[in-house]
C-alpha positions in Angstrom: 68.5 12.5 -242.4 65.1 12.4 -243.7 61.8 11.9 -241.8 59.0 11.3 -242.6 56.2 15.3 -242.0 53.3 13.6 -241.2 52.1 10.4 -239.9 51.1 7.6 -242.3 47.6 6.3 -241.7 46.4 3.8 -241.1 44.1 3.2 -244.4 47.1 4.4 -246.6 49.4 1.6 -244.9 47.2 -1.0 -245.2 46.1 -0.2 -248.6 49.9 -0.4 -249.5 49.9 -4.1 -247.6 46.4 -5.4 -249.4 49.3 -7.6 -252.1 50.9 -9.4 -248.7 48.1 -12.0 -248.4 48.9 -15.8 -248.5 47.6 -18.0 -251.6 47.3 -21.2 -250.7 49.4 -23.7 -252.3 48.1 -25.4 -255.9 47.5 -28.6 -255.4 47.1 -30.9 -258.7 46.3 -35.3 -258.6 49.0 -37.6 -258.7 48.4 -39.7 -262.0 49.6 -42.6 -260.2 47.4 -42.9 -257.1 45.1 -39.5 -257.7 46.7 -38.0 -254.4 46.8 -34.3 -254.1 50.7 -32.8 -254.7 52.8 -29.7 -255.3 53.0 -29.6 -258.8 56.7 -30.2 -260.0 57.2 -32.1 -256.8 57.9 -36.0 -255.7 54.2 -37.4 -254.6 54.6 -37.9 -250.9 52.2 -40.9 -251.2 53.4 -43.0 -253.6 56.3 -41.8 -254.6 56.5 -41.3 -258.2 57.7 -38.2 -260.4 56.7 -38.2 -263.8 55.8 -41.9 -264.0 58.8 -43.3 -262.6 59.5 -44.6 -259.0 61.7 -42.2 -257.5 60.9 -43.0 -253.3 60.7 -45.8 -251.7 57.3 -44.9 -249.2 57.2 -46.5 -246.2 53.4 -47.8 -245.0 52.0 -46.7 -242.0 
């Protein structure tokens, strides 16, 4: 079974770990009511997807 000689530090670990870090998500306007939405997605506002009404959105 192999194991490992000597220990890993902790600078060559993390170096190996420095691609893990979270991108936050990219947001683009709604054309329809200039809300902020995944693009590719439904708009959670309004409801629309490539110009058509796809949800019905209830108001608060």
């Amino acid at each position: 079974m192999a194991v490992p000689k000597k220990r890993t530090s902790s600078a060559r670990r993390d170096k190996r770990r420095t691609h893990w870090k979270v991108v936050p998500p990219n947001l683009v306007p709604c054309p329809q009511c200039r809300e902020p939405k995944l693009p590719h997605h439904v708009c959670p506002n309004c409801g629309t997807y490539k110009g058509r009404k796809v949800l019905e959105v209830e108001e608060a």
